[in-house]
N, C-alpha and C positions, 0 to 999 in steps of 0.2 A: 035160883032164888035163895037157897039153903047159904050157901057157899057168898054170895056176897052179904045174907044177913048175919052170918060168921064174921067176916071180914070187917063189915060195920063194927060189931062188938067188940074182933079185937084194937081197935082203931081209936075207938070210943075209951076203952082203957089203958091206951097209951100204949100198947104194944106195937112188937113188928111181928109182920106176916113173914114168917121162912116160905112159906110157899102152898104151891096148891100140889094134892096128893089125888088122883081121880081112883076111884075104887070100883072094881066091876067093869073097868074099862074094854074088858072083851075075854073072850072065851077061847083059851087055845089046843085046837084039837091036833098031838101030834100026830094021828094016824096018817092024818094029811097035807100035815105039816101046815095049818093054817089058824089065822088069828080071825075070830068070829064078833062081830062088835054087836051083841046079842041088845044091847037097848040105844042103837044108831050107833052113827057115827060118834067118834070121840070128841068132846067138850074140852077137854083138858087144856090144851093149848089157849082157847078162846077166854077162857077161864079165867087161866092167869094171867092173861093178854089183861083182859077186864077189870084185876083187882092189882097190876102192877106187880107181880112178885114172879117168882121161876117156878116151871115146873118142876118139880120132884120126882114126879112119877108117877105110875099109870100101872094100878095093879089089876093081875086077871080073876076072873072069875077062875077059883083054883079052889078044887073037890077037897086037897089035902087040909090049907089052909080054914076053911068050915068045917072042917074035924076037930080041929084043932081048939078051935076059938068052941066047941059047945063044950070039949071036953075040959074046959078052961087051960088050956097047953098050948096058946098061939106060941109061945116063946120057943118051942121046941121044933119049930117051924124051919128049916135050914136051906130056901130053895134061892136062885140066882139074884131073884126079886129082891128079897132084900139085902143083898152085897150093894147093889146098886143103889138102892135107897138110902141106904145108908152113907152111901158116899155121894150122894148129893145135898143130905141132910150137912152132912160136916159143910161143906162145899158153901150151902145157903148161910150158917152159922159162920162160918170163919169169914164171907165177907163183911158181915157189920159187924166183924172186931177188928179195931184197931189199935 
């Protein structure tokens, strides 16, 4: 509900959706080398299936990451996750330029 009354608002002021970002989307424990979808299954797909745009990505529940963001230092954050991100972000942008 959150996420298409986003989607409404950006729409309503003439923008474009780059995409949907799902947050929390599971919990990865390496001890056992396993992805934990701690609040169900993942939405993300259905999501942007629903509002028309790409997924972005789908970040985990990451201890470091919440260190980070209290200590006001998300930027100093360096993990795979956002190489990735980042390179879909360009990806969603560079297609509605022409």
């Amino acid at each position: 509900m959150i996420v298409k009354k986003a989607v409404n608002m950006v729409r309503k002021m003439d923008k474009r959706v780059l995409g949907v970002l799902e947050n929390m989307s599971y919990l990865y424990v390496p001890e056992i080398d396993k992805k934990i979808e701690v609040f169900g299954r993942s939405r993300g797909e259905e999501m942007a299936r629903a509002v028309r745009a790409p997924l972005l990505g789908q970040l985990p529940i990451e201890p470091e990451i919440a260190k980070l963001c209290d200590e006001g230092n998300i930027e100093r954050y360096d993990g795979e996750i956002v190489a990735r991100l980042g390179e879909s972000l360009v990806q969603a942008v560079s297609v509605g330029v022409k």
